[in-house]
C-alpha positions as CSV (number, residue, x, y, z in Angstrom):
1,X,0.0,0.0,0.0
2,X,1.3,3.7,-0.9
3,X,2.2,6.5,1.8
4,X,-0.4,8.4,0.1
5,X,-3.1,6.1,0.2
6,X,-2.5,5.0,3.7
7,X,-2.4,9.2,4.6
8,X,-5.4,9.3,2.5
9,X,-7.5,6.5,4.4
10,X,-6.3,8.7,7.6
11,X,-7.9,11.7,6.3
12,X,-10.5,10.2,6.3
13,X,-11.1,8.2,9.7
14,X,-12.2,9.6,13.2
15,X,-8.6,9.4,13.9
16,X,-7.8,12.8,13.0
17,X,-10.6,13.9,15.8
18,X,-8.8,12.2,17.9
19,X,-5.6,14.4,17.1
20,X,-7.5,17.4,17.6
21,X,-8.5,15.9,21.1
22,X,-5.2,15.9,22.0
23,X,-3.7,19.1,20.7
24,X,-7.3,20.7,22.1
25,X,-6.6,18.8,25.3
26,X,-2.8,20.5,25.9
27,X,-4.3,24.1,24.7
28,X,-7.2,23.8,27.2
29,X,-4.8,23.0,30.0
30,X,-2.7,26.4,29.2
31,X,-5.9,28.2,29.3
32,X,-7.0,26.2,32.5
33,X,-3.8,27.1,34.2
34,X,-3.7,30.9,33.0
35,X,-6.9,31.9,35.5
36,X,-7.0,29.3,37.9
37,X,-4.0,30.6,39.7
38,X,-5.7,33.6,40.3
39,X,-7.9,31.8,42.5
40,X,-5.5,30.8,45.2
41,X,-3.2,34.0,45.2
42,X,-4.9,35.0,48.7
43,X,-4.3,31.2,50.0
44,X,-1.0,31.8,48.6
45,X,-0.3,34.7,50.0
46,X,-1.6,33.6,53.6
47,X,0.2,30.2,53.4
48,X,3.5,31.4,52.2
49,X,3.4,34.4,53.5
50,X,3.8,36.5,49.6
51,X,4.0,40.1,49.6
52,X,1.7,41.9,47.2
53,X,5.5,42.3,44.8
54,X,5.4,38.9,44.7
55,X,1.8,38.1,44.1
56,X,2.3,40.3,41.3
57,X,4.7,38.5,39.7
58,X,3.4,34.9,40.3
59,X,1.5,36.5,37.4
60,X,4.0,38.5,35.8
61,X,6.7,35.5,36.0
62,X,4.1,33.6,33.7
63,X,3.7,36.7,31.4
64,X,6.9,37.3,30.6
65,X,8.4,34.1,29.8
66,X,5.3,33.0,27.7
67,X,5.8,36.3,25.6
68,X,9.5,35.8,25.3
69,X,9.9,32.4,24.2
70,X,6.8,32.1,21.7
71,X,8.6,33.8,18.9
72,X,11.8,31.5,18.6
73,X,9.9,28.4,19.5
74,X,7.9,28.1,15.9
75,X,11.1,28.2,14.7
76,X,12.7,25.9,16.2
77,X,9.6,23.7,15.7
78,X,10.3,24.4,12.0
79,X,13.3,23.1,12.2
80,X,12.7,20.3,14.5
81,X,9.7,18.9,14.4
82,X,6.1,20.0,15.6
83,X,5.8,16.6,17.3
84,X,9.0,16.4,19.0
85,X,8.8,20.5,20.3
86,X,5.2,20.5,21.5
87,X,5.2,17.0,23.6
88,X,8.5,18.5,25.2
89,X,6.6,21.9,26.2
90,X,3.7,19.5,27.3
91,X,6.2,17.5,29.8
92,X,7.6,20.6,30.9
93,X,4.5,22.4,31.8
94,X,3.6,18.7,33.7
95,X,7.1,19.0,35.3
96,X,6.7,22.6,36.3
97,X,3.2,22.4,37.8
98,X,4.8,19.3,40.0
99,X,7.5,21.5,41.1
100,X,5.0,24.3,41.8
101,X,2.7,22.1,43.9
102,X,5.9,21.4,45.8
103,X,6.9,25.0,46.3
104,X,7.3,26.0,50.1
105,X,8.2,29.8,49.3
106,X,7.0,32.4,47.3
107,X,10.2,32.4,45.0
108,X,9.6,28.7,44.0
109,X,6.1,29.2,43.0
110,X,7.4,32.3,40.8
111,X,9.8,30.1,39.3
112,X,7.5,27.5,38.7
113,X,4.9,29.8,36.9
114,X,8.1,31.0,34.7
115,X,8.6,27.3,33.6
116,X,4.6,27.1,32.9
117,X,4.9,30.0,31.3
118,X,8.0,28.1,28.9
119,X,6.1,25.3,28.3
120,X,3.0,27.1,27.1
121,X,5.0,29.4,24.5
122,X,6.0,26.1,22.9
123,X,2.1,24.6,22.8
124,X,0.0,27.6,21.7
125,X,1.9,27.9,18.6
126,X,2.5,24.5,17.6
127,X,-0.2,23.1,18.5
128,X,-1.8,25.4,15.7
129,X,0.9,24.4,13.2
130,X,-0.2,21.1,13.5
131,X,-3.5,21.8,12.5
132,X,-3.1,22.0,8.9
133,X,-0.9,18.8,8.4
134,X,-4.2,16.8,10.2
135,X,-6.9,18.3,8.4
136,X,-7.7,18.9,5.1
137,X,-8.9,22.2,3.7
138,X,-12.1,21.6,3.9
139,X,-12.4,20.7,7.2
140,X,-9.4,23.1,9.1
141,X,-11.9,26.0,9.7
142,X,-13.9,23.5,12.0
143,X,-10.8,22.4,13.8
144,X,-9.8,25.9,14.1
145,X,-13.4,26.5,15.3
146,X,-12.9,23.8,17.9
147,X,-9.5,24.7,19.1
148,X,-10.2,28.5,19.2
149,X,-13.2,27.2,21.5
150,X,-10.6,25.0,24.0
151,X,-8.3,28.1,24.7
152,X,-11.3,30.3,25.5
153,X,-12.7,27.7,27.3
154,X,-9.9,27.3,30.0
155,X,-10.3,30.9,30.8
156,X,-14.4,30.9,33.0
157,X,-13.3,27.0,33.8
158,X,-10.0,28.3,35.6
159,X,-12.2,29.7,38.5
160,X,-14.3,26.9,39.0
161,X,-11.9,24.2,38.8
162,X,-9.6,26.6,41.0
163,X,-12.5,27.1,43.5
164,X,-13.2,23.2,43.9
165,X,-9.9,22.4,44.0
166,X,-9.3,24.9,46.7
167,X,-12.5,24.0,48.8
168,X,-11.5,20.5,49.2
169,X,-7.6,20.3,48.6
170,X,-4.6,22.6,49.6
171,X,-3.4,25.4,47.7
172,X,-0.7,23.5,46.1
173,X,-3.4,21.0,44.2
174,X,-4.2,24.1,41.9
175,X,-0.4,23.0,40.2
176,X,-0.9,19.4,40.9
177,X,-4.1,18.7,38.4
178,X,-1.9,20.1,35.5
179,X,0.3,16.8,35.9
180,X,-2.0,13.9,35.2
181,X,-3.6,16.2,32.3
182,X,-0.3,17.2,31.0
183,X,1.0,13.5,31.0
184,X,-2.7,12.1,29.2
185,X,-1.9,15.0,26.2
186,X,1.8,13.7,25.8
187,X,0.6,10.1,25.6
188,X,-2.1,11.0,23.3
189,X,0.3,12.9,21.4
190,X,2.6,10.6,21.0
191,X,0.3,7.9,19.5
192,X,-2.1,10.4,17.3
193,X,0.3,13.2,16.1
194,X,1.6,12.9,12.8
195,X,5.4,12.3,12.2
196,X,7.5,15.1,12.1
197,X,9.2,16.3,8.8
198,X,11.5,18.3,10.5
199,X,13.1,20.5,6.6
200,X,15.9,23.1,8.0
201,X,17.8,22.0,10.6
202,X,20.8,23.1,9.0
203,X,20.0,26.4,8.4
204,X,22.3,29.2,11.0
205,X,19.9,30.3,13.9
206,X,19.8,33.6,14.2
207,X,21.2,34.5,17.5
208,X,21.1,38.3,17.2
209,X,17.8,38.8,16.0
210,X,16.6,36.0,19.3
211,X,18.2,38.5,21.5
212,X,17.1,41.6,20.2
213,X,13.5,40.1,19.8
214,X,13.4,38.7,23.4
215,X,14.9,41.8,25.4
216,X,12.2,44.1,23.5
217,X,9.8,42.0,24.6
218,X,10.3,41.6,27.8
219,X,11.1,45.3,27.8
220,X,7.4,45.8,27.0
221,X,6.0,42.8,29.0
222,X,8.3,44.4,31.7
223,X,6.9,48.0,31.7
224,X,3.3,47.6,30.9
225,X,3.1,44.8,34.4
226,X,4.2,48.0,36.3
227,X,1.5,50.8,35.0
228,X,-1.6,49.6,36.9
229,X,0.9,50.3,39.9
230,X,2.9,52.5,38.9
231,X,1.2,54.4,36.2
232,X,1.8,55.2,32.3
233,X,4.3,58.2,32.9
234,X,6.2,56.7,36.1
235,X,9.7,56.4,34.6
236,X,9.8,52.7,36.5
237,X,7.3,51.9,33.0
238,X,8.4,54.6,30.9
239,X,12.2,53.6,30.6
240,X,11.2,49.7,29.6
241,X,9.0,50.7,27.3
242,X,11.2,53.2,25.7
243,X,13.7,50.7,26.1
244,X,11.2,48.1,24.4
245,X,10.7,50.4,21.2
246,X,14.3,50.5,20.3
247,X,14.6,46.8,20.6
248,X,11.8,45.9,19.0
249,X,12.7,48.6,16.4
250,X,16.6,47.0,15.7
251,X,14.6,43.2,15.8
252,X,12.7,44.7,12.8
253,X,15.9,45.8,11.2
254,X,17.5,42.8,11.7
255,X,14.9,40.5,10.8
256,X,14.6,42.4,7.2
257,X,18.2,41.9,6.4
258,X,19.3,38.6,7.9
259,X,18.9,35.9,5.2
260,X,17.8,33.1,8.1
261,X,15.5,35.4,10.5
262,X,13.6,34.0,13.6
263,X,10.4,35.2,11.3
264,X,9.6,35.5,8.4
265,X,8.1,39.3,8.5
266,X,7.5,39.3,4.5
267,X,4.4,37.4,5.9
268,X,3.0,40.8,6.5
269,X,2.9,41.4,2.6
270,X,0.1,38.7,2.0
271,X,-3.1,40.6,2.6
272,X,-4.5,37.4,4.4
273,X,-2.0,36.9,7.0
274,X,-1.7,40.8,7.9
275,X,-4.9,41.4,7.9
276,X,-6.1,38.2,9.6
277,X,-3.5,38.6,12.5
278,X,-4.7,42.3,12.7
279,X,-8.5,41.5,13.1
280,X,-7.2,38.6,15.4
281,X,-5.5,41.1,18.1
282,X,-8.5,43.3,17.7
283,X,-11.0,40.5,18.7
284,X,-8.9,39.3,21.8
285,X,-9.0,42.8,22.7
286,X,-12.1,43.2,23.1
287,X,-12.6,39.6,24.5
288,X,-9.7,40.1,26.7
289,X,-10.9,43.1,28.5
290,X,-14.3,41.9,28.9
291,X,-13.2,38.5,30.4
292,X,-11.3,41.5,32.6
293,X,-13.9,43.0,34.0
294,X,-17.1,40.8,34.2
295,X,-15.9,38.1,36.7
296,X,-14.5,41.1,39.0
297,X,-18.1,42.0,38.1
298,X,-19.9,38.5,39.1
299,X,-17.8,38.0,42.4
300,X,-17.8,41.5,44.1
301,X,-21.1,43.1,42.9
302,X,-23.7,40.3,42.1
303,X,-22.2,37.9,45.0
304,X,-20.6,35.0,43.5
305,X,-18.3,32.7,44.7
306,X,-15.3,31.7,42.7
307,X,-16.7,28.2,41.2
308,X,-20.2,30.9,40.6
309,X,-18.4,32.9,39.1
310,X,-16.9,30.9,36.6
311,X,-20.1,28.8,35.0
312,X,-21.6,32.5,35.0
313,X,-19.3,33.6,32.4
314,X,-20.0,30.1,30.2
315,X,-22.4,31.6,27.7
316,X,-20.0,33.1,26.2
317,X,-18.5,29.8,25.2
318,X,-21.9,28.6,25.0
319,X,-22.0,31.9,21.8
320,X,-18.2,31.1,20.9
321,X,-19.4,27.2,19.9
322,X,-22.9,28.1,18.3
323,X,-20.2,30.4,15.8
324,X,-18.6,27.7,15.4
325,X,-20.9,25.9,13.9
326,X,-22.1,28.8,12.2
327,X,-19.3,29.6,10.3
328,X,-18.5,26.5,8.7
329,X,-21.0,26.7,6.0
330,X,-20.9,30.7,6.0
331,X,-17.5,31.2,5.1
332,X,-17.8,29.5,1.8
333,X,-20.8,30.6,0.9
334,X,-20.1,34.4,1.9
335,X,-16.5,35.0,2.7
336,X,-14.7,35.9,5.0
337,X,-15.1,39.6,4.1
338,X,-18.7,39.4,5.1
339,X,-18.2,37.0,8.2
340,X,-15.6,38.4,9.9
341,X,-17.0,42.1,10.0
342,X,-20.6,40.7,10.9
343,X,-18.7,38.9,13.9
344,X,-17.0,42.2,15.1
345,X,-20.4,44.0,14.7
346,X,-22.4,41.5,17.0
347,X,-19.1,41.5,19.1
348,X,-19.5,45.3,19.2
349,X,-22.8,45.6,19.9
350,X,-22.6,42.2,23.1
351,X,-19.6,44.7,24.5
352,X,-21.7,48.1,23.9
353,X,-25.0,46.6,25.5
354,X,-22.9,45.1,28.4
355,X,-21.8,49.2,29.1
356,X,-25.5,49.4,29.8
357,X,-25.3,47.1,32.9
358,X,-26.7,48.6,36.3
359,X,-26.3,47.8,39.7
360,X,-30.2,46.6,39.7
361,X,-29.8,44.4,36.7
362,X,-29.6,40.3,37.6
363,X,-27.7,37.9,35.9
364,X,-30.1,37.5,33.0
365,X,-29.1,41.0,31.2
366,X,-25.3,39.6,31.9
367,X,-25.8,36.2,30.1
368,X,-27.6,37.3,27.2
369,X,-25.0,39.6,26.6
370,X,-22.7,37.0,27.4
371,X,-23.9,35.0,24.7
372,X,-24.0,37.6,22.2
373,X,-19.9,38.8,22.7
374,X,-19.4,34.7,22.3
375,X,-21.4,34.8,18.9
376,X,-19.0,37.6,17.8
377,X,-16.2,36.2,19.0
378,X,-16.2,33.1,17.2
379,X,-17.7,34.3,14.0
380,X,-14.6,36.9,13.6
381,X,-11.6,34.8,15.1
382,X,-12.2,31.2,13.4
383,X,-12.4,33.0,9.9
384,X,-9.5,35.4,10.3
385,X,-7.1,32.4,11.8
386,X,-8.0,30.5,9.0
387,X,-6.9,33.6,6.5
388,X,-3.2,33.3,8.4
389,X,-3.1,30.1,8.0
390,X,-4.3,29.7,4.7
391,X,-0.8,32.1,4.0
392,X,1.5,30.4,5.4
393,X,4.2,28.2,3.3
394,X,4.5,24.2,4.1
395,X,7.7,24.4,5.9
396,X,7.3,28.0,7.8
397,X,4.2,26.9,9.4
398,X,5.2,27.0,13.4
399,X,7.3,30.5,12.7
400,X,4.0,31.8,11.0
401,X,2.1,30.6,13.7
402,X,4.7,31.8,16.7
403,X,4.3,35.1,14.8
404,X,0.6,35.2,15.2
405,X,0.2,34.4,18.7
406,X,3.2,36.6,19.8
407,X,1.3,39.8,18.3
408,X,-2.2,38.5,20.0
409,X,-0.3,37.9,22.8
410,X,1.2,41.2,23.1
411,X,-1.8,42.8,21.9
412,X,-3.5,41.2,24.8
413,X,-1.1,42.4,27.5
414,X,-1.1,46.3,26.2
415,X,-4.8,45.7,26.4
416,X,-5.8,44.5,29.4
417,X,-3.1,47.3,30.9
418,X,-4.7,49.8,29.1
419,X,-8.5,48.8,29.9
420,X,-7.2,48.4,33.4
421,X,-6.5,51.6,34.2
422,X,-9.6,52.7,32.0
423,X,-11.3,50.7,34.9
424,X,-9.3,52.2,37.8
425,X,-10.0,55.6,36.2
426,X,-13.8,55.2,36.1
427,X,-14.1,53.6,39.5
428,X,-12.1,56.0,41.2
429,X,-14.0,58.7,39.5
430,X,-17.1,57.8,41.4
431,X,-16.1,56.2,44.4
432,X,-16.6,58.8,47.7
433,X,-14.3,58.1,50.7
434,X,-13.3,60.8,52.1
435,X,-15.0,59.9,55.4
436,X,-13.0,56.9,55.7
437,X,-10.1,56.6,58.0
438,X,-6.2,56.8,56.0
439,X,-5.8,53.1,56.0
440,X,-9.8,52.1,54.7
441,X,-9.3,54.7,52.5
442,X,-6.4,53.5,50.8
443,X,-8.1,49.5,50.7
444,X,-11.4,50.7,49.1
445,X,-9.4,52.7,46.4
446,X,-7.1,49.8,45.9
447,X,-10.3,47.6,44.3
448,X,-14.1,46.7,45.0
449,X,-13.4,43.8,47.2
450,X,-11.4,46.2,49.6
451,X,-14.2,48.3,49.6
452,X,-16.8,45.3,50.5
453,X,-13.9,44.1,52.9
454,X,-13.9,47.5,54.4
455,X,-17.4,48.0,54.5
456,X,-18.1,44.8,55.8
457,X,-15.8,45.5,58.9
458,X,-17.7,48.9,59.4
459,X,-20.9,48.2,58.9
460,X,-21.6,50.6,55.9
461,X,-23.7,49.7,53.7
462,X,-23.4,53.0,51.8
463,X,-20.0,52.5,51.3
464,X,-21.0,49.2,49.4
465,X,-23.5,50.0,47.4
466,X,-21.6,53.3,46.4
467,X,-18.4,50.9,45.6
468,X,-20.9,48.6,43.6
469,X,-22.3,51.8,41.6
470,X,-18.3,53.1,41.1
471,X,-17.6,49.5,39.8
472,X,-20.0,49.1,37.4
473,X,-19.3,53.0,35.8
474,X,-15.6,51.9,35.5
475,X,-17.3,48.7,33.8
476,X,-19.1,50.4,31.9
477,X,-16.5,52.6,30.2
478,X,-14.0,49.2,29.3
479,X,-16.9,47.6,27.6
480,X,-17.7,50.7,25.5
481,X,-14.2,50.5,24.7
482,X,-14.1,46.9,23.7
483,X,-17.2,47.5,21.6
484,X,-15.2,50.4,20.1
485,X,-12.7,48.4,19.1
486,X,-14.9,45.5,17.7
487,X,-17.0,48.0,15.5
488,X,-13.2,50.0,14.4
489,X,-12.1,45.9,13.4
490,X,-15.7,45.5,11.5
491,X,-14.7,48.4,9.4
492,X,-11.1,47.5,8.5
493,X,-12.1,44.1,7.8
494,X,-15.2,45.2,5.5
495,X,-12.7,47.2,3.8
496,X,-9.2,45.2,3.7
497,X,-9.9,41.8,4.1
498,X,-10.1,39.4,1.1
499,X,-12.9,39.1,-0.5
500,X,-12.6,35.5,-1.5
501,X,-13.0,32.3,1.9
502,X,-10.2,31.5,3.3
503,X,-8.9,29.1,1.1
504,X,-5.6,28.5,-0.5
505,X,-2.9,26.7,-2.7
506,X,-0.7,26.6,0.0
507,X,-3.1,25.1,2.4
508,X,-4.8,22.7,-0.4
509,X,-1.1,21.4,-0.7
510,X,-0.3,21.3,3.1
511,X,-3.4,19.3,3.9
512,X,-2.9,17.4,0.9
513,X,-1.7,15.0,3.2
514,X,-3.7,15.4,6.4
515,X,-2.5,12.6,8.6
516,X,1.0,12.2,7.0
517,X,2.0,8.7,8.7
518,X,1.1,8.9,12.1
519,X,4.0,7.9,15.4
């Protein structure tokens, strides 16, 4: 029997849905891991005794060696293998979530969120590069559809996982469920994936441009973790990000000129991939900072616990999966220049209904519009991914995809540091405590649980409700923002993207193939 047959009896057998279980499986367990720590930071913080400096950069540790290392790592999957790059992220995020469950300091458990956070920057990207060599053409915008859904997903489950985990385990069991997870998606991996076919191995790495690319971005990471602290003009952010410009500025440079560069940034001249990365970032935006503010929004206002809060937020993956299926026959029929800006509209218009929340309004108002930023959501972002990837050649696919999800990723963190202090801004505008003592003071500015904290211990109920009503107003002004930016994306898509579906040579030639021969 032929290679070709055999890969062509593959195409067409449930097999390859079992692939996408396990490459859904390993992004779902990023996304898992990315919000349920936020969970236990006060149980960390009482059990280990963590300053707020280090609470910060449990997070921040994460943050910045995700960003950092996503860029190369598509490369170097390029180069390789897919296969062999994403199991060994998988086993070090498993080995790293041991080692944090183990952690008796608040140092260790930074340092094990930094490893996470290098084992994640190796399965976002490749993960997604694998895609194409499983599926054929035909079928990639539903496994898109399907993986876009598992790394939403992980972000409302975080909390409730976190908050049952919590309830009947110690703090440490928040790392330890990664392990067993992490070790079911490397076996799975190792028996479904397809072979890799590793091409360039030989090719120089470009050292200088890895350097120049990973100090400008944590420059950036670096400075905007310090402006919800700090603020946008303290020189503690200013200098990194200045710092960050000229980096990122010489990486450019460099990148351009260098015969073997880290990526590829001629990618930008295919209409699809710029303009599908672009309408990418602006969708997780808007997604971004809504996922921002509506769980503060479930727990502190409306009441919720943790494990509450997070099947409150489901409807929008309820909306995210009904797109899903939408958009499979829609794109063909329509294009993805009618899609994608339809999806940013109703994305739009779930983010600007949302700013009409009041402190009356029950969860109802919240779910529907939920449900509608969901719908958005995954009619825009399964389209648009499948324009990148629909541009990108056979053997560049991991660099092409490191390239996407570094910009998303970055995209993401300007964001939420931007909406952030949008919220701050609009709280503080409205909150009044000047009767409050120095110290209550300073813990009802610092956030709306303080303020419930604080109001709790002086039984004020004014102060509550007032806090509640400041809240939602600084709510209020991030979702008109993220609808903003959805209705902006609708018109740059409507006028730049494509007019054709998201279908190409290069992606007719790379699914060709689908299973390849499989480990």
């Amino acid at each position: 029997m032929s290679t070709h047959h055999f890969a062509h009896r593959l195409s067409e057998s449930p097999r390859r849905w079992l692939a996408l279980a396990a490459l859904t499986l390993s992004v779902l367990l990023v996304g898992l891991d990315g919000t349920v720590i936020n969970v236990a930071l006060p149980t960390v913080a009482t059990e280990l005794h963590a300053d707020s400096a280090q609470l910060q950069w449990i997070g921040g540790g994460y943050l910045l060696a995700l960003s950092v290392a996503m860029l190369p790592v598509g490369l170097l999957g390029d180069r390789f293998g897919h296969k062999r790059l994403l199991l060994s992220g998988i086993t070090l995020f498993g080995l790293a979530s041991l080692g944090g469950a183990l952690a008796h300091s608040p140092s260790a458990v930074i340092a094990a969120r930094a490893v996470l956070g290098l084992g994640a920057a190796a399965i976002m990207p490749l993960s997604m590069a694998i895609l194409p060599r499983v599926f054929a053409k035909e079928e990639l915008p539903k496994a898109i559809a399907v993986w876009t859904a598992a790394t939403a997903l992980g972000m409302p489950v975080g909390p409730v996982v976190g908050g049952w985990l919590l309830d009947h385990f110690w703090w440490g069991s928040v790392f330890l469920f990664n392990a067993p997870v992490a070790a079911l998606a490397v076996l799975a991996g190792v028996w479904l994936l397809p072979r890799d076919t590793a091409t360039r191995a030989s090719a120089p790495f470009d050292t200088l441009g890895t350097v120049l690319g990973g100090l400008g971005i944590t420059a950036l990471v670096y400075g905007t973790i310090l402006i919800p602290r700090d603020g946008w003009t303290a020189p503690s952010a200013l200098v990194p990000l200045v710092a960050a410009a000229v980096l990122l500025t010489g990486f450019v440079l460099r990148e351009r000129r260098y015969a073997h560069p880290i990526v590829d940034l001629r990618l930008f001249t295919d209409r699809r991939f710029l303009w599908g990365t672009l309408i990418a970032v602006f969708v997780n935006f808007a997604v971004m900072g809504i996922l921002f503010v509506v769980p503060q929004y479930l727990q502190s206002v409306l009441g919720n616990n943790a494990f509450g809060t997070g099947l409150r937020v489901l409807p929008l993956i309820g909306g995210l999966m009904a797109a899903a299926a939408a958009s499979e026959p829609l794109v063909p029929r329509l294009g993805a220049r009618t899609v994608v800006p339809a999806g940013l509209l109703v994305l739009g218009a779930g983010g600007l209904l949302g700013a009409t929340t009041g402190t009356s309004d029950g969860y109802g108002f919240t779910a529907l519009w939920l449900g509608l930023t969901g719908l958005g959501f995954g009619l825009a972002v399964v389209p648009a991914t499948s324009l990148v990837m629909a541009a990108l050649p056979e053997d560049n696919t991991g660099s092409g995809t490191s390239l996407l999800e570094t910009v998303q990723q970055l995209g993401s963190v300007l964001g939420v540091a931007g909406l952030g202090s949008l919220l701050s801004y609009g709280y503080l505008a409205r909150l009044h405590i000047a009767a409050l003592p120095r110290p209550a003071a300073d813990a009802a500015r610092d956030s709306v649980s303080g303020a419930d904290a604080v109001a709790a211990q002086l039984h004020d109920a004014a102060l509550a409700s007032g806090a509640h009503e400041a809240f939602v107003h600084g709510m209020s002004l991030v979702l008109t923002a993220c609808g903003a930016i959805a209705l902006l994306g609708a018109v740059l898509a409507a006028v730049f993207l494509p007019g054709t579906a998201p279908c190409s040579r290069t992606v007719a030639r790379s699914a060709a193939q689908p299973a390849e021969s499989v480990a």
